[in-house]
Biopython code that builds the backbone (N, CA, C, O; Angstrom):
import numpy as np
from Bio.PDB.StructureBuilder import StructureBuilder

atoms = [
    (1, "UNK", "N", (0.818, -1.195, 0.000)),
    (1, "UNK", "CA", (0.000, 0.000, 0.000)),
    (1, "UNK", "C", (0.864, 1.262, 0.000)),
    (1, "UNK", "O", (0.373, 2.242, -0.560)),
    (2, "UNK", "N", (2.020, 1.377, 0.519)),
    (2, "UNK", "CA", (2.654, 2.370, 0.829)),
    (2, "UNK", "C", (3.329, 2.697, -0.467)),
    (2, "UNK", "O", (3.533, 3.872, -0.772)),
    (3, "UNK", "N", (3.856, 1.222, -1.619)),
    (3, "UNK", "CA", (4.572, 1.479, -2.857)),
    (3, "UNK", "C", (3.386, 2.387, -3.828)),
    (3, "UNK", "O", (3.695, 3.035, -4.828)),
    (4, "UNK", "N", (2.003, 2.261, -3.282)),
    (4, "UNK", "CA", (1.403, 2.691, -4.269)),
    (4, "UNK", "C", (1.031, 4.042, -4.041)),
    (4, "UNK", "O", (0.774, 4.743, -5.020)),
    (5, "UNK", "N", (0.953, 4.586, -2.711)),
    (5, "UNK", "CA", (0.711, 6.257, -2.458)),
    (5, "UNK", "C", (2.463, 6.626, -3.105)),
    (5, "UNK", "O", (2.543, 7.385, -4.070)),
    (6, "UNK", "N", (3.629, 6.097, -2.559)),
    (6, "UNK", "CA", (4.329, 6.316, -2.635)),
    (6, "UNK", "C", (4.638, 6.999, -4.409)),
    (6, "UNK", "O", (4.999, 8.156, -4.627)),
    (7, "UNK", "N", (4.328, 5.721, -5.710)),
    (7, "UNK", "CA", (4.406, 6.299, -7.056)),
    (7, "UNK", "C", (3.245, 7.121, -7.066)),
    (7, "UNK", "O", (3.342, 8.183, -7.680)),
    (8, "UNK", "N", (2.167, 6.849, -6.513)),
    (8, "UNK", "CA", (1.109, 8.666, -7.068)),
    (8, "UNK", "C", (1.624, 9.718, -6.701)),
    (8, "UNK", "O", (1.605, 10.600, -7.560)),
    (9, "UNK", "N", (2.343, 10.120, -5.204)),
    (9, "UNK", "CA", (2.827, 11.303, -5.183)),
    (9, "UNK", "C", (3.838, 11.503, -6.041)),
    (9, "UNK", "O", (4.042, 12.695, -6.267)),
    (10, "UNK", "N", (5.017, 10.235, -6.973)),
    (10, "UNK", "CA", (5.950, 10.830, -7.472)),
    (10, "UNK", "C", (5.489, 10.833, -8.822)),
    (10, "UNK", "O", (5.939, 11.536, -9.726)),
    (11, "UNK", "N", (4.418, 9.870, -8.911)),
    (11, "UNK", "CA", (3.568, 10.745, -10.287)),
    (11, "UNK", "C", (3.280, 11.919, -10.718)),
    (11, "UNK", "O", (3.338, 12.358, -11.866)),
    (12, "UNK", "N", (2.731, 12.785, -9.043)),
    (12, "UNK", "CA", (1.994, 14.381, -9.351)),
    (12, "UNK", "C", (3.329, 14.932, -9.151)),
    (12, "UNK", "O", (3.413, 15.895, -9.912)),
    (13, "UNK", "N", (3.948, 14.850, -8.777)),
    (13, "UNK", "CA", (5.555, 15.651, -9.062)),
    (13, "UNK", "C", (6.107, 16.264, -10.253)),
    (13, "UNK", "O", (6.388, 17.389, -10.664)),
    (14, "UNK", "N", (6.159, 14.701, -10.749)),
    (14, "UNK", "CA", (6.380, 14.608, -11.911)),
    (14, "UNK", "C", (5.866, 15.119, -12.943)),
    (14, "UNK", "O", (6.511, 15.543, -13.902)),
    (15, "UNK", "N", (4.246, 15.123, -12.795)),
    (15, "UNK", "CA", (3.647, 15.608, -13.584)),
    (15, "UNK", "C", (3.393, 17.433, -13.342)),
    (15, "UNK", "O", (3.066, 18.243, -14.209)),
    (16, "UNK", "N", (3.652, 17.677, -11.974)),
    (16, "UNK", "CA", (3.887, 19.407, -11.691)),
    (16, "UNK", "C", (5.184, 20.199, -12.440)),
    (16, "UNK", "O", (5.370, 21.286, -12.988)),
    (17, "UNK", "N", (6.011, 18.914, -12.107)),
    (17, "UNK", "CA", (7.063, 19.382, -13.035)),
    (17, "UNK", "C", (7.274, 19.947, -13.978)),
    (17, "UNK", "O", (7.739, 21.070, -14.169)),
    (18, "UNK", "N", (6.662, 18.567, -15.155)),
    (18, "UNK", "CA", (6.745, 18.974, -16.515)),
    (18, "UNK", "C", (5.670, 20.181, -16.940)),
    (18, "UNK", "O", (5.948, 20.878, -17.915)),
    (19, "UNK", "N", (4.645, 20.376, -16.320)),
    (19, "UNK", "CA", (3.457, 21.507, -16.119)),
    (19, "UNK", "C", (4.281, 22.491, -16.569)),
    (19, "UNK", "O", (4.405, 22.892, -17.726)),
    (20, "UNK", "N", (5.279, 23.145, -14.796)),
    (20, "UNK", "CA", (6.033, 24.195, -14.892)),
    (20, "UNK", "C", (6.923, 24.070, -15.953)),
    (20, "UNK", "O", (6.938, 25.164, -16.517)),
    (21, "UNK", "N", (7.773, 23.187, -16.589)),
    (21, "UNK", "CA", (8.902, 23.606, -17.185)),
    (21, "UNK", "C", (7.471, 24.049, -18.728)),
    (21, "UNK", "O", (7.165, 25.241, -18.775)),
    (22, "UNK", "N", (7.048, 23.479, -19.367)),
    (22, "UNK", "CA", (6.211, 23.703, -20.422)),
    (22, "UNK", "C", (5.489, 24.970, -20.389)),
    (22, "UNK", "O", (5.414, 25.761, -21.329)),
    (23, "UNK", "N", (4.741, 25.156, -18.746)),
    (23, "UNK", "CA", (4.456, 26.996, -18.855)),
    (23, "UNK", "C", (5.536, 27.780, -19.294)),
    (23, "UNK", "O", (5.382, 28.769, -20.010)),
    (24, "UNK", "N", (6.945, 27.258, -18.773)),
    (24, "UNK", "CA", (8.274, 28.230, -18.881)),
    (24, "UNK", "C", (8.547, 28.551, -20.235)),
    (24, "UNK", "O", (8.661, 29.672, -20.729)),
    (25, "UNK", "N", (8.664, 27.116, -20.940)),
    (25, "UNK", "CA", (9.154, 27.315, -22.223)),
    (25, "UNK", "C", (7.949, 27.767, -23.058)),
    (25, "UNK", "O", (8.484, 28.004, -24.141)),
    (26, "UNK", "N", (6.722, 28.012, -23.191)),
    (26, "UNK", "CA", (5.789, 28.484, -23.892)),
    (26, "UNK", "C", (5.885, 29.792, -23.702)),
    (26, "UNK", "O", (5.398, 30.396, -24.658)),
    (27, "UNK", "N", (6.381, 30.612, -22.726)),
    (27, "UNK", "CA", (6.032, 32.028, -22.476)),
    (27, "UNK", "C", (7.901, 32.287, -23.143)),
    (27, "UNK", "O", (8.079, 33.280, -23.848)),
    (28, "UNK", "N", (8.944, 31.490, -22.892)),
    (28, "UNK", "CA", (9.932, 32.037, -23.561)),
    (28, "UNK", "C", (9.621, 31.740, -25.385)),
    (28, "UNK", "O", (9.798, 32.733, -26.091)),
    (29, "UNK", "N", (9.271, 30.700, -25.955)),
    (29, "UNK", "CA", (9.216, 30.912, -27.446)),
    (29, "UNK", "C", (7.833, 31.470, -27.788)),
    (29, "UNK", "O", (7.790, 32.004, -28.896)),
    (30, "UNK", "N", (6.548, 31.468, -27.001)),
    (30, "UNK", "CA", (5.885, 32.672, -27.688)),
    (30, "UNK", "C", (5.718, 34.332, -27.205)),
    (30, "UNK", "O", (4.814, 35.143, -27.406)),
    (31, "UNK", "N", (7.113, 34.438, -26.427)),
    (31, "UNK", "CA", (7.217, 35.939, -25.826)),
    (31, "UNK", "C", (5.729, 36.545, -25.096)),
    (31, "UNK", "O", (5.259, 37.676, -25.219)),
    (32, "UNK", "N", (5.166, 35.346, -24.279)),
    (32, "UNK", "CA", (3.742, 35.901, -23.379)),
    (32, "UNK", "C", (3.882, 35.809, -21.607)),
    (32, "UNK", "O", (4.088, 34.805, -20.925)),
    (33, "UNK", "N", (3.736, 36.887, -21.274)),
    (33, "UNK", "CA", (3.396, 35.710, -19.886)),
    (33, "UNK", "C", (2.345, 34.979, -19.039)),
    (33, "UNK", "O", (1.225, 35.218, -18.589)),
    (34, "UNK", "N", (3.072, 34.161, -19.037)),
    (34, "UNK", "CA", (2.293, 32.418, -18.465)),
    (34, "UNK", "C", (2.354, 33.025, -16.872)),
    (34, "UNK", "O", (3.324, 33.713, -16.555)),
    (35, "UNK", "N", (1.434, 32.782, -16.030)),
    (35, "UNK", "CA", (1.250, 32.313, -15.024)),
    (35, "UNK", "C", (0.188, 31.595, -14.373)),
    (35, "UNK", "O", (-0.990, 31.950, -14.405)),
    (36, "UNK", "N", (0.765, 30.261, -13.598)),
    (36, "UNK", "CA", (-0.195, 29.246, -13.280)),
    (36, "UNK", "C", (-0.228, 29.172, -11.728)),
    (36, "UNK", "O", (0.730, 29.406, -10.991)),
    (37, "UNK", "N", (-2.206, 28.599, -11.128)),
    (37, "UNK", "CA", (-2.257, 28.484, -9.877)),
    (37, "UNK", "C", (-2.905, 26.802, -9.665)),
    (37, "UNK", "O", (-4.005, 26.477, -10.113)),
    (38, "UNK", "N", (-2.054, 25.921, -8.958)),
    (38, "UNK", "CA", (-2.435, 24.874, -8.923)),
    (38, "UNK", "C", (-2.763, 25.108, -7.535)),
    (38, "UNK", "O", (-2.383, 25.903, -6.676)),
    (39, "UNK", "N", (-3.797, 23.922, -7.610)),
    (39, "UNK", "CA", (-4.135, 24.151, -5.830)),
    (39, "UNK", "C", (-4.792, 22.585, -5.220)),
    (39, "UNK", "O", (-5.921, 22.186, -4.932)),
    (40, "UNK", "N", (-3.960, 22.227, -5.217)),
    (40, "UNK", "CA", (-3.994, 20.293, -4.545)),
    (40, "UNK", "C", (-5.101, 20.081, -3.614)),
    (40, "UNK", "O", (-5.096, 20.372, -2.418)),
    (41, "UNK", "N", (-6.287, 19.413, -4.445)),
    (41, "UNK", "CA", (-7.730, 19.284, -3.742)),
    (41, "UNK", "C", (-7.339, 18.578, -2.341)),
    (41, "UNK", "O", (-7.888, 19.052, -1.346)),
    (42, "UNK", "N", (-6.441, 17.486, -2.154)),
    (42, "UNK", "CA", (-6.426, 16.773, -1.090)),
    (42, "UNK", "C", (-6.005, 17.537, 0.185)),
    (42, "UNK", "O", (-6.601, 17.598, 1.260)),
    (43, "UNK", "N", (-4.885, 18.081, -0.170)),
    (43, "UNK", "CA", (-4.389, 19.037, 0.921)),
    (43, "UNK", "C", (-4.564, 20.468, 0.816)),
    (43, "UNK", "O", (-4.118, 21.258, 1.648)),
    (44, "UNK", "N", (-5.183, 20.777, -0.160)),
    (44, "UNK", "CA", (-5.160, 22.102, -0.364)),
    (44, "UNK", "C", (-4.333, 23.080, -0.489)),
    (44, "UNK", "O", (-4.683, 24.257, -0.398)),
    (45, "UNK", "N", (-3.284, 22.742, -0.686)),
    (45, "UNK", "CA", (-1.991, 23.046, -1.059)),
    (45, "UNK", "C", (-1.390, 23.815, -1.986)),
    (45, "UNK", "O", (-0.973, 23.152, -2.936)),
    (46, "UNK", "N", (-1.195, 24.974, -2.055)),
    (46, "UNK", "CA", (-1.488, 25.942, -3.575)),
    (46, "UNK", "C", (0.002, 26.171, -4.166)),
    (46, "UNK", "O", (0.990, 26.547, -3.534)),
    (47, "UNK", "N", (-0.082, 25.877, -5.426)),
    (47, "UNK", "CA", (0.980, 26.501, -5.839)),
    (47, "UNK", "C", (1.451, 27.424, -7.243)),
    (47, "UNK", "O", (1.097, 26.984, -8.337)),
    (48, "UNK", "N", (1.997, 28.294, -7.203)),
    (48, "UNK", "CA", (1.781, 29.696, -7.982)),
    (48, "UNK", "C", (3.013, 29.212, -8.148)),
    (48, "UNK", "O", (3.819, 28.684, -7.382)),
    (49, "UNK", "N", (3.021, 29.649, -9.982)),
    (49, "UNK", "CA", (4.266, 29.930, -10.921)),
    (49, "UNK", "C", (4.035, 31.214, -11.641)),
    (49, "UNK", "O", (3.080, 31.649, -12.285)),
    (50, "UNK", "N", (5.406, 31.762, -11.279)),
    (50, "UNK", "CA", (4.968, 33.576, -12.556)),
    (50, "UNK", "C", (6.461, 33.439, -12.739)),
    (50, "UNK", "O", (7.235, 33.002, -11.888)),
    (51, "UNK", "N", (6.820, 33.926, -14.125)),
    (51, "UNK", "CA", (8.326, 34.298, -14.541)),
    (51, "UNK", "C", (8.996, 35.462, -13.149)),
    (51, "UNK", "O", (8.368, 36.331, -12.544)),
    (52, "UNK", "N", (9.807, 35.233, -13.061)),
    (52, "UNK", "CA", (10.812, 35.888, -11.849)),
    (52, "UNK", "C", (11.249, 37.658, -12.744)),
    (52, "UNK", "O", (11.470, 38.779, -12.286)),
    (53, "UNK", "N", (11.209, 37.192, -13.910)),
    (53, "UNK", "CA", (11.912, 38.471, -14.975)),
    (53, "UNK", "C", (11.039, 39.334, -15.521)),
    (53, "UNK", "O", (11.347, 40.377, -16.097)),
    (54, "UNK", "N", (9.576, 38.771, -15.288)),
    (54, "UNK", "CA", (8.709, 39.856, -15.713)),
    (54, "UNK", "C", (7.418, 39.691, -14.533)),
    (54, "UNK", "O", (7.188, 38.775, -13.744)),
    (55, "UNK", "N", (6.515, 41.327, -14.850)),
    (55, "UNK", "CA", (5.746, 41.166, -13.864)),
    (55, "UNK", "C", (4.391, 41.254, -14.522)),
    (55, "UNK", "O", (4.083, 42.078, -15.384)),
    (56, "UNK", "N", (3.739, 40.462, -14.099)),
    (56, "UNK", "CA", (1.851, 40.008, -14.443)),
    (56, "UNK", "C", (0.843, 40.444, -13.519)),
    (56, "UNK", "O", (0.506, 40.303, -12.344)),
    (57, "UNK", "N", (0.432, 41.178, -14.821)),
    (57, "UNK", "CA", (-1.080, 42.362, -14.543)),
    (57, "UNK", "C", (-2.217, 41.616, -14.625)),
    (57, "UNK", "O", (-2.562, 40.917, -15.577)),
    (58, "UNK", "N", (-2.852, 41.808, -13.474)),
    (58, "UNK", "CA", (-4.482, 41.700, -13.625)),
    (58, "UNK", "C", (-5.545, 42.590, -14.603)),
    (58, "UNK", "O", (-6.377, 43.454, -14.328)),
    (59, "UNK", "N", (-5.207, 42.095, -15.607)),
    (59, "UNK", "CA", (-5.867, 42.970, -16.645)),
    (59, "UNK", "C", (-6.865, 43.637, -16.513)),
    (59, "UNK", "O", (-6.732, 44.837, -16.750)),
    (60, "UNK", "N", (-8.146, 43.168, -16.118)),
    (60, "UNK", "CA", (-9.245, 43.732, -15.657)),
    (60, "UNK", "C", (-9.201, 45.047, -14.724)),
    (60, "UNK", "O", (-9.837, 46.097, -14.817)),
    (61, "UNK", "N", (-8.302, 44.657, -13.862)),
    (61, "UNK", "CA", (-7.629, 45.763, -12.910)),
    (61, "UNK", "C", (-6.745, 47.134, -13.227)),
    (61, "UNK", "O", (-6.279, 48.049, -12.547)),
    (62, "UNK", "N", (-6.768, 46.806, -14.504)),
    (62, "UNK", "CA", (-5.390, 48.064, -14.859)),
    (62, "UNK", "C", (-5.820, 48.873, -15.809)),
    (62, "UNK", "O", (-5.099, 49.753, -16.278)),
    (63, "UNK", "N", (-6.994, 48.669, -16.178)),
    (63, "UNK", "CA", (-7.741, 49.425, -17.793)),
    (63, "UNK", "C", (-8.146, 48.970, -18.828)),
    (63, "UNK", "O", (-8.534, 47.837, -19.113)),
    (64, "UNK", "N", (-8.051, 49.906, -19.426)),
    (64, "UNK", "CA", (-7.961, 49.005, -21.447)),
    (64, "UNK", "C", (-7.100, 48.900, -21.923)),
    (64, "UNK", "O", (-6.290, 49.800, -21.704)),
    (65, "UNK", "N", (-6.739, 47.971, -22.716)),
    (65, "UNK", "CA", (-5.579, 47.824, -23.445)),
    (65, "UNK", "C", (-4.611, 49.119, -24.260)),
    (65, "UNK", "O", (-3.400, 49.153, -24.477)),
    (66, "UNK", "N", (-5.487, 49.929, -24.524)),
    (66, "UNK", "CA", (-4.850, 51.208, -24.962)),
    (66, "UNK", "C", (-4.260, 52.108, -23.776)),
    (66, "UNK", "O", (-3.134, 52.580, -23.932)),
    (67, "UNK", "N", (-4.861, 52.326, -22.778)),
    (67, "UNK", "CA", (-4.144, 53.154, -21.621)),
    (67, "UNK", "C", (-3.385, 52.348, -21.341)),
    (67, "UNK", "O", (-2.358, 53.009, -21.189)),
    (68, "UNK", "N", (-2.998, 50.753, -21.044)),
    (68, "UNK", "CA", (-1.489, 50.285, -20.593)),
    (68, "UNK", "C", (-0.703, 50.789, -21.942)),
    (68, "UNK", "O", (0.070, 51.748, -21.937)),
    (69, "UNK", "N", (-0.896, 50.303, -22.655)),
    (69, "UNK", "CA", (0.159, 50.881, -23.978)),
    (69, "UNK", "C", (0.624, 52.114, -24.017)),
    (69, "UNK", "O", (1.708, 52.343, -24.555)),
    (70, "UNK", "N", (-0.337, 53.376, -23.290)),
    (70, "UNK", "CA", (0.285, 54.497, -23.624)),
    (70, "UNK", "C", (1.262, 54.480, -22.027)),
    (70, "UNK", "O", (2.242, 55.218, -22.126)),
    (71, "UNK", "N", (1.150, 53.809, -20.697)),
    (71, "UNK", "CA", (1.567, 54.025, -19.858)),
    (71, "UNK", "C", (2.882, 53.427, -20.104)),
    (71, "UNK", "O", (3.873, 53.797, -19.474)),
    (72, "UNK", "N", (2.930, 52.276, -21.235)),
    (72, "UNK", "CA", (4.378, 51.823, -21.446)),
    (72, "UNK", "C", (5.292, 53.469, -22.083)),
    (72, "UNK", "O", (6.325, 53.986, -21.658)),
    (73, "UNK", "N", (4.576, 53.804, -22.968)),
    (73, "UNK", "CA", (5.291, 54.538, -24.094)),
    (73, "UNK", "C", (5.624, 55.918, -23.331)),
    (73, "UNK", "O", (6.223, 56.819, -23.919)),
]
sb = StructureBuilder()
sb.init_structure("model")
sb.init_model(0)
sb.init_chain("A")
sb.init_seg("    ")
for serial, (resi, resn, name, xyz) in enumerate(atoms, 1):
    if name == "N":
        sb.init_residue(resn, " ", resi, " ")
    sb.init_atom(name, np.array(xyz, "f"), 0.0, 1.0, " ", f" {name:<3s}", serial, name[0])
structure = sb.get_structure()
């Protein structure tokens, strides 16, 4: 019993893993940013990925797409 909790947790690992590295590499070759919130029904356990190098807006929160653009420029 224990070999078998034992491979599901290194299943969801595994599978958190490859999650994060695939958010990573999708936001580096299509220049977007990715950020993801997993949140582990059993334990409830949350976990947040955002690029370290850029920072992510709550869109709804910040305007229209034209006033961020002019606040870049």
């Amino acid at each position: 019993m224990t070999t078998k909790i034992k491979k599901g947790s290194q299943r969801q690992s595994r599978r958190k893993e490859t999650l994060l590295k695939k958010a990573h590499k999708m936001g580096i070759l299509c220049d977007v940013d990715v950020a993801l919130y997993l949140q582990i029904r059993k334990s409830g356990r949350r976990i947040t990925y955002k690029p370290i190098n850029r920072q992510c807006y709550n869109t709804s929160m910040e305007g229209s797409n034209s006033e961020r653009q002019s606040r870049k420029d």
